[in-house]
SEVEX-869604 format. One record per residue (C-alpha): x, y, z; residue in three letters; residue number from 0. Coordinates in steps of 0.5 Angstrom, whole numbers. Layout:
<sites>
> u  v  w  res  n
> X  Y  Z  ala  NUM
...
</sites>
This chain:
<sites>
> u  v  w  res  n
> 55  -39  627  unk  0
> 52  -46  627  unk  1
> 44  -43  625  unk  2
> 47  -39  620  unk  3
> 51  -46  617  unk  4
> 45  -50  616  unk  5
> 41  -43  612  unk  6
> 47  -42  608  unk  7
> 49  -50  606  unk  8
> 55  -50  610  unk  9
> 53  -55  616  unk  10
> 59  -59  615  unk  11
> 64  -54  615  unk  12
> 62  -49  621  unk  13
> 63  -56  626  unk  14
> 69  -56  623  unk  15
> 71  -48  624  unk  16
> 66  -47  630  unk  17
> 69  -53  635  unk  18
> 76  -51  633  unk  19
> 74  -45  635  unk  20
> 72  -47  641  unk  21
> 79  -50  644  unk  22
> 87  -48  645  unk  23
> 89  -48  637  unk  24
> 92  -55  636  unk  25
> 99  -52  633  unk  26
> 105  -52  637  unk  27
> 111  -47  636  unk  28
> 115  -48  641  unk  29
> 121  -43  641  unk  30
> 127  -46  640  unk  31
> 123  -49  634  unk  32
> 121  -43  631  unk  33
> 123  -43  624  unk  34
> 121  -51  623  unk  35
> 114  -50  626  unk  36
> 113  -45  621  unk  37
> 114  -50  616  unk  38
> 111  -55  617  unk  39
> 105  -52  620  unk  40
> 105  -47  612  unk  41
> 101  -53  609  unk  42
> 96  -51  613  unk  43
> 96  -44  611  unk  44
> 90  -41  606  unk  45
> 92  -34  602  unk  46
> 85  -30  604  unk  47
> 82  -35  610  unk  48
> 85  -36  616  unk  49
> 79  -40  619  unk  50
> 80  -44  613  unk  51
> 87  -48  616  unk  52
> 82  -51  621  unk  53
> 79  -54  615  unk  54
> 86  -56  612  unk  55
> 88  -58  619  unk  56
> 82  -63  620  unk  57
> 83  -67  614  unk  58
> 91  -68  615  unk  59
> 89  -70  623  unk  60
> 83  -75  619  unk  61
> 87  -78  614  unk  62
> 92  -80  620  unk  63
> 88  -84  624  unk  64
> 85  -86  617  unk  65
> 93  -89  616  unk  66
> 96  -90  623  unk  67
> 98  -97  625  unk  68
> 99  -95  633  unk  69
> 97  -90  637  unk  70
> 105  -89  639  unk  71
> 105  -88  631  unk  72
> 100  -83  630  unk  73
> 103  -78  637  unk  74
> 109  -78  633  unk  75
> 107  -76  627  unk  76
> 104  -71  630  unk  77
> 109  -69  633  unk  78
> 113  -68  627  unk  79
> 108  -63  625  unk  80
> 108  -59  631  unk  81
> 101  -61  633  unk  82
> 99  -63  640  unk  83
> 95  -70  640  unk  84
> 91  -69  645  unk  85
> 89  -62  643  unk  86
> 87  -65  636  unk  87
> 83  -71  640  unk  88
> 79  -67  644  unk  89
> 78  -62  638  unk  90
> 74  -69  634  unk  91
> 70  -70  641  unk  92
> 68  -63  641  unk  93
> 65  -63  635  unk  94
> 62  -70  636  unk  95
> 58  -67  641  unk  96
> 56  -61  636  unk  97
> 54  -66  632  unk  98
> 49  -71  637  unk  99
> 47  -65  638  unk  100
> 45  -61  633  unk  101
> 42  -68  631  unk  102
> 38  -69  637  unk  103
> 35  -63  637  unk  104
> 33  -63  630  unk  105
> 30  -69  631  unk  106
> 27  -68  639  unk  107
> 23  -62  635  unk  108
> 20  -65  630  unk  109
> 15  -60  629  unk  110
> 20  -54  628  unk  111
> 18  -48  623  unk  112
> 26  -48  622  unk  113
> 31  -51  616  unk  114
> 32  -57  618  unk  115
> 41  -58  620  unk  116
> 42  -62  615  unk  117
> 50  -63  613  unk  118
> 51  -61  606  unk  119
> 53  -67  601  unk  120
> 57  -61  597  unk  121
> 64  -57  599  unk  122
> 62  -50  601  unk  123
> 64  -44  598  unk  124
> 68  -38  600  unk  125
> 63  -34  601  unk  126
> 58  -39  604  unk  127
> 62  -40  610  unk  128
> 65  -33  611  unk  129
> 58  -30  612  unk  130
> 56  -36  617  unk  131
> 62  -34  620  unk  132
> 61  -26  621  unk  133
> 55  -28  623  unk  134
> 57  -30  630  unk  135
> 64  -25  629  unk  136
> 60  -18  628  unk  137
> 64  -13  633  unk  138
> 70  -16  629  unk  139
> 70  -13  622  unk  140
> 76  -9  621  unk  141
> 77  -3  615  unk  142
> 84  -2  612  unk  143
> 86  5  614  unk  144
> 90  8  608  unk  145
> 96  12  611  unk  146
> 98  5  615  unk  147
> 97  -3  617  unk  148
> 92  -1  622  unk  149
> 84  -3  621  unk  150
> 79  1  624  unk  151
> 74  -3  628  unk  152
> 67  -3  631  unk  153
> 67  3  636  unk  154
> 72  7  634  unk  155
> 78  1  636  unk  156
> 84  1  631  unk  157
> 88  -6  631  unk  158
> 94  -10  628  unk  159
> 94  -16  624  unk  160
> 97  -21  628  unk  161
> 105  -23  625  unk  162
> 103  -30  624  unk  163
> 97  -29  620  unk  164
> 97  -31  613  unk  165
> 94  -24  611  unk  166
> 99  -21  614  unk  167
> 103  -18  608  unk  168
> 97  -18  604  unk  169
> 93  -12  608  unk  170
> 86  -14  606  unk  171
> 81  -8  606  unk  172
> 77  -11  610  unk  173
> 77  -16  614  unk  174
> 74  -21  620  unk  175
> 77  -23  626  unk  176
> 75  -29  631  unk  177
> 79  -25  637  unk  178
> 82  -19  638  unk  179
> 88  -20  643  unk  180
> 92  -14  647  unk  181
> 99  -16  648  unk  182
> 104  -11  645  unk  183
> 98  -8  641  unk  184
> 91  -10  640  unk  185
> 91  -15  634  unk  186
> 87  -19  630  unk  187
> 87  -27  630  unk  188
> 86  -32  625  unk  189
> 84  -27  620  unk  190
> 80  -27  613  unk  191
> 77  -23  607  unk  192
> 70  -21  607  unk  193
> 65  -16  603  unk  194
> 63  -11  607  unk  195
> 57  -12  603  unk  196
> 55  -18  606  unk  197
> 54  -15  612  unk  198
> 48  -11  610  unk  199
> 44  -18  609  unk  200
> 47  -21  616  unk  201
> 45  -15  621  unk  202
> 39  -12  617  unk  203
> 36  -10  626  unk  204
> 44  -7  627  unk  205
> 46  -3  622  unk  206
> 45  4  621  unk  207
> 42  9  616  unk  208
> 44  16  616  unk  209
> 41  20  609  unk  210
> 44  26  606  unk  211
> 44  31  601  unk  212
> 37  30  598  unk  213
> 38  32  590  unk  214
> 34  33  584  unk  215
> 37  28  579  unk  216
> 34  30  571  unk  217
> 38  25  568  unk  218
> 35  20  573  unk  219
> 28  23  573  unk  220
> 28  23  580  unk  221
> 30  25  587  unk  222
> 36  22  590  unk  223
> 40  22  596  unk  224
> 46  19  599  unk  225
> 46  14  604  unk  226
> 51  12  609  unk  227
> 51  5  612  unk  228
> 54  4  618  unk  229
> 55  -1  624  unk  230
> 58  0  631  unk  231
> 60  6  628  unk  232
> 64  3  623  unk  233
> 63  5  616  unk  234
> 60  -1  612  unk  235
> 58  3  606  unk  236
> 60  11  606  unk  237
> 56  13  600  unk  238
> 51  11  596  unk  239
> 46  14  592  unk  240
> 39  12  594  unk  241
> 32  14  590  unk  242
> 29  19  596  unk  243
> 22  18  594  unk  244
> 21  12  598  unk  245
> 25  14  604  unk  246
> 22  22  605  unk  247
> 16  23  600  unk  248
> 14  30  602  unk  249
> 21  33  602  unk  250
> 22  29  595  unk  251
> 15  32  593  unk  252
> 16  38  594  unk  253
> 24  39  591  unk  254
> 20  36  585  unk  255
> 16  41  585  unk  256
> 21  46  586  unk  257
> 27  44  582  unk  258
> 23  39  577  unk  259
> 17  43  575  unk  260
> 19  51  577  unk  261
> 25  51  573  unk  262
> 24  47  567  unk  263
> 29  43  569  unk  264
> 25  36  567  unk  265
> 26  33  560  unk  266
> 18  32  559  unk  267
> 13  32  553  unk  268
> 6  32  557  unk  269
> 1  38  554  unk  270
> 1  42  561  unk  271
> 10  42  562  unk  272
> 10  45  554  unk  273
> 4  49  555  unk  274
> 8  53  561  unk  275
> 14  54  559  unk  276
> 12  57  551  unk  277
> 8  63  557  unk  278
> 15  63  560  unk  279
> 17  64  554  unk  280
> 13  69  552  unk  281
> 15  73  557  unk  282
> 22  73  557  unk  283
> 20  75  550  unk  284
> 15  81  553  unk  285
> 20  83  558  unk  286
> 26  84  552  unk  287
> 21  88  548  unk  288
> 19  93  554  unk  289
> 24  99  555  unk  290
> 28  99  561  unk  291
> 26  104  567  unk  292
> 30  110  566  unk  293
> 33  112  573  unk  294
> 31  118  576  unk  295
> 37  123  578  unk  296
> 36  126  585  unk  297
</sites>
């Protein structure tokens, strides 16, 4: 995640998300206090990101040291957010380590071939930090089925969003996971909203492709074919029409042949496709005039 962060000017961020990750969530939701941890924990809450609350989260806790007068203090207001102090400090020192890290490396191996990590001076978008997540969550992505609230995920699994998700009402039609959990049933934790299409860039060496149903097309002047993409079985594109010359040249040559040049089924003005279909002509015409064959009685 951290690689795919620096290539998609998203380093900042994925620190952020990717050492949070790492650790026991910070927010607390003791039982008796359910309803109140709810609240105060909603300013976290991002519409279509779960992962993005990380971000929501680490910027409250910067802005309290940024504010606090003692320690005391800052455990109290914490406290009064439903998070756990501890937690939160340990979060930051992870991803102090990250980052010495990250440095460090970057500057041990001067000679690199690679982008150098470098933290991006501009907020990242959505798209930027989704992708950089699915990279390293790939066996996570979630399809919506239609008759229910189940999503359908890599190798045939079939899992539920969990309740406390930000998503869970919205029923996205596709999504990413950063863990499946099995209690009840499989859930889905810490959830966002993806494009299914990202995933054709992300995993080119883990994707596969099936073609079907090569076709002459006259409008297209070509011959196509359906595609179908899918990964660890999971659909990502379920049809898609595809030029089939560049994919199978023989078998597209000959259907040409066949349903393009035999059949006049091509819209040309080149001397020899005329010259054909006047003789074709001509024939039909040759066969029109000619008396039919008399059928012999026994």
């Amino acid at each position: 995640m951290l690689l795919a962060g620096r290539d998609e000017g998203c380093l900042k961020e994925m620190l952020i998300i990717t050492s949070g990750l790492s650790l026991q969530d910070p927010r607390e939701r003791p039982y008796d206090a359910r309803a109140a941890a709810d609240q105060a924990h909603a300013k976290f809450n991002e519409e279509k990101s779960d992962f993005l609350s990380y971000l929501r989260l680490w910027d409250f806790f910067e802005k309290l040291l940024a504010d606090k007068t003692t320690n005391r203090q800052l455990v109290q207001d914490c406290h009064r957010s439903f998070l756990s102090y501890l937690r939160l400090r340990e979060w930051r020192e992870l991803h102090k380590q990250l980052s010495d890290m990250v440095i460090s490396d970057e500057a041990s191996d001067s000679r690199s071939r690679h982008a150098p990590f470098r933290l991006n001076e501009k907020p990242a978008t959505f798209e930027q930090i989704h992708k950089a997540l699915m990279t390293g969550l790939l066996g996570n992505l979630g399809f919506k089925q239609p008759e229910n609230d189940e999503y359908l995920g890599a190798r045939g699994l079939k899992f539920n969003v969990f309740p406390g998700s930000s998503l869970k009402k919205a029923r996205p039609k596709w999504i990413v996971a950063a863990e499946l959990v099995e209690t009840s049933k499989l859930y889905a934790r810490c959830v966002a909203v993806i494009e299914p299409e990202w995933v054709e860039k992300l995993a080119p060496h883990l994707i596969k492709k099936q073609y079907f149903d090569p076709h002459w097309s006259k409008d297209s002047a070509q011959v196509n074919a359906s595609l179908r993409i899918t990964l660890y079985g999971l659909p990502i594109v379920a049809r898609r029409q595809v030029h089939y010359g560049s994919i199978n040249p023989a078998e597209a040559r000959e259907m040409f042949i066949r349903e393009a040049l035999v059949r006049f089924n091509y819209n040309s003005k080149a001397k020899f496709f005329e010259h054909n279909f006047a003789m074709l002509l001509d024939v039909e015409e040759l066969e029109h005039k000619s008396p039919s064959p008399r059928r012999l009685g026994r």
